[in-house]
C-alpha positions in Angstrom: 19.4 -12.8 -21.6 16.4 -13.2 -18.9 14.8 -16.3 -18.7 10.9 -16.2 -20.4 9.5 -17.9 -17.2 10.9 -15.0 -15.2 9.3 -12.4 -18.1 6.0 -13.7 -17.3 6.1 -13.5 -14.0 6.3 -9.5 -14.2 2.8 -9.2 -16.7 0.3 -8.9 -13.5 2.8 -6.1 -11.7 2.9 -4.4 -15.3 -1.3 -4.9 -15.3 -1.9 -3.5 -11.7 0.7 -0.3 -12.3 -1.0 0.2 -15.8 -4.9 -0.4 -13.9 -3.8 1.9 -11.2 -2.4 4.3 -13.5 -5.6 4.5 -15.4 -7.8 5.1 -12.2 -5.9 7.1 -11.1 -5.6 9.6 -13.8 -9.6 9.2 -14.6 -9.7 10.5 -10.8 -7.5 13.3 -12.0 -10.2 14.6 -14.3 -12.9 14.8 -11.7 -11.1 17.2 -9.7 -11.5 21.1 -9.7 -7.9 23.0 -10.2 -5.6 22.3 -7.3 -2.8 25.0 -6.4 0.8 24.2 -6.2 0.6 21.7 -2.9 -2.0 20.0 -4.0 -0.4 18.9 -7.0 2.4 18.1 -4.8 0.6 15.9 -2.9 -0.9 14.0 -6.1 1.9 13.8 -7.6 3.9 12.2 -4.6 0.8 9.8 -4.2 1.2 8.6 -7.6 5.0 7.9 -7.5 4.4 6.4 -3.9 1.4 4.1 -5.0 4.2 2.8 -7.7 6.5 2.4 -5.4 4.3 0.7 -2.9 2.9 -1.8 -5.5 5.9 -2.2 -6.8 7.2 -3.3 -3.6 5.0 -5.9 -2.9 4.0 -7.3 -6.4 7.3 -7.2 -7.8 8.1 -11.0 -8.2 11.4 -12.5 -6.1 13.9 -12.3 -8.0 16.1 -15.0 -5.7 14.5 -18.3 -3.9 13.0 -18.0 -0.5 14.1 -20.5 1.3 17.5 -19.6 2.4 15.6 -16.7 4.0 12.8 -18.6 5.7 14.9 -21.2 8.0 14.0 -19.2 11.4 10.0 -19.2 10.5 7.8 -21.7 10.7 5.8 -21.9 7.5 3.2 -23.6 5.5 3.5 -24.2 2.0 0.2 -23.8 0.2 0.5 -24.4 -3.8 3.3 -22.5 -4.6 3.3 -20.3 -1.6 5.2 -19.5 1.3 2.7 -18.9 4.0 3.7 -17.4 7.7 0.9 -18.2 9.8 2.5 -16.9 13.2 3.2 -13.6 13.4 6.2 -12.4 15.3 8.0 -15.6 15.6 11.4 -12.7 15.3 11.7 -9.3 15.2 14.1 -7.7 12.5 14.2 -4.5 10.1 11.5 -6.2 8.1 9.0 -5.6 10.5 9.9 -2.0 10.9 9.8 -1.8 6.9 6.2 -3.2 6.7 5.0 -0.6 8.8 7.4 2.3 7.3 5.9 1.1 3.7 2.4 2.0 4.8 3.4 4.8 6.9 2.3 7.1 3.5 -1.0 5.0 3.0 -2.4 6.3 6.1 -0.7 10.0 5.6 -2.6 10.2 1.7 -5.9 8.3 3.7 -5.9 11.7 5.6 -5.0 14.2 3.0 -7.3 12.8 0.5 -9.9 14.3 2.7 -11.1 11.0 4.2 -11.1 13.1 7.8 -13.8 11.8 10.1 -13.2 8.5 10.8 -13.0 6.5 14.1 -10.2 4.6 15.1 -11.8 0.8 14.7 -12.5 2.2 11.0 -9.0 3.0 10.5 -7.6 0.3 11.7 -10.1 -1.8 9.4 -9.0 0.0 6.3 -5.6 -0.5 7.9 -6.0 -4.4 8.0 -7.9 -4.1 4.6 -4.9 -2.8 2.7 -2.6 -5.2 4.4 -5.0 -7.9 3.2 -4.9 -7.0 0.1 -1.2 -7.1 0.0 -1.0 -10.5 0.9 -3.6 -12.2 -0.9 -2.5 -10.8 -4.0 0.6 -12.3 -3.3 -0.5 -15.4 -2.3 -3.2 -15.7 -5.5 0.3 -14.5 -8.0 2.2 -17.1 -6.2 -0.4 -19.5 -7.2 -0.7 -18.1 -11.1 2.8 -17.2 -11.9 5.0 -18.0 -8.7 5.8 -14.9 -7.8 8.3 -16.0 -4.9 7.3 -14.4 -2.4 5.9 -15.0 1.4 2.6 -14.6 2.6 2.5 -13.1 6.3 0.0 -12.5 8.9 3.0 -10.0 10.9 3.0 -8.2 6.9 -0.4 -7.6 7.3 -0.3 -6.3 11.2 2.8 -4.1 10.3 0.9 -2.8 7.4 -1.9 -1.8 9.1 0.0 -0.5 11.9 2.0 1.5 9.4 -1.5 3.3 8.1 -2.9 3.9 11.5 0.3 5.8 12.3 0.3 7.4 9.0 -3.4 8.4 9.9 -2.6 10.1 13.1 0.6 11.6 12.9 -1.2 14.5 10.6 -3.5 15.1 14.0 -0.9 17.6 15.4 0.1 19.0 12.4 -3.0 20.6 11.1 -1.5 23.5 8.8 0.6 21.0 7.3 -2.6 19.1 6.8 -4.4 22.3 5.4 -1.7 22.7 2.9 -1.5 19.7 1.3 -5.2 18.4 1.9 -7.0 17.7 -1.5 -10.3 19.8 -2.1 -12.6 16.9 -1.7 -12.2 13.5 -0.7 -12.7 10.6 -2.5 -15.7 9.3 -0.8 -17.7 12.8 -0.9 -17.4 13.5 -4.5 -18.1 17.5 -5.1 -17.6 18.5 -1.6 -15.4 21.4 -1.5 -13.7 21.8 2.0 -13.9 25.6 2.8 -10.1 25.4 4.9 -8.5 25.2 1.1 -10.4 28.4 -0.4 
């Protein structure tokens, strides 16, 4: 039987997939019909969005600290906090920017098109943020068990940028699967999809 300490600890992933879920399904509604890749895409960008914040809110299920030796780390609260980035390089790194890889694929095909590469980045480094304060704020309310990193949040928005770009030499790809209007532009129709 599990523990109840451990049961708690998975109420806020079970609130953010259930708040996600909702947005993301009232954004449904607000969108004319899509054809068959369209739906493709928003279907994969629901299941990867699970994934995703299921990866990173899901709560350790084994201590830390047998993991940690070759870092040097704070402890803040309940935390585990990495303040030097790239103290080693292992398949972690490479999985921090693989996990956003997606992010910055859906950033594109969502129809957010015309952005600079500081903005990217930015939105990059925004996501990656977000990632770890949220697990640094449920370490504090639940103790989640898991790190806080500043290389998580450099891989993650490396992982977006490259996600971004690597749609720049595919374009019929991107025509294919690109949404009719993004989710800044509300109502704008993008002609390449008619």
């Amino acid at each position: 039987m599990i523990a109840m300490p451990l049961l708690i600890k998975f109420i806020p992933l079970i609130l953010i997939l259930t708040s996600f879920q909702i947005w993301f399904t009232a954004y449904l509604g607000k969108l004319p019909s899509a054809n068959v890749w369209q739906k493709i895409t928003l279907i994969s960008a629901n299941v990867y969005a699970w994934c995703g914040l299921a990866l990173v809110f899901m709560p350790a299920l084994f201590p830390l600290s047998f993991s940690h030796f070759h870092y040097v780390y704070h402890t803040i609260g309940q935390a585990i906090v990495i303040t030097h980035p790239y103290q080693t390089i292992d398949s972690q790194q490479i999985f921090n920017v693989l996990m956003t890889f997606p992010a910055g694929v859906y950033l594109r095909l969502f129809g957010v098109r015309r952005l600079r590469l500081r903005q990217v980045i930015l939105i990059g480094l925004a996501l990656g943020l977000t990632n770890e304060a949220g697990q640094f704020i449920l370490d504090q309310l639940v103790n989640l068990g898991r790190s806080v990193a500043i290389d998580d949040l450099l891989n993650n928005a490396l992982g977006l940028v490259l996600g971004f770009y690597s749609l720049t030499r595919l374009p019929t790809l991107r025509q294919l699967f690109h949404l009719p209007h993004s989710l800044t532009q509300r109502g704008h129709h993008d002609s390449t999809n008619q």
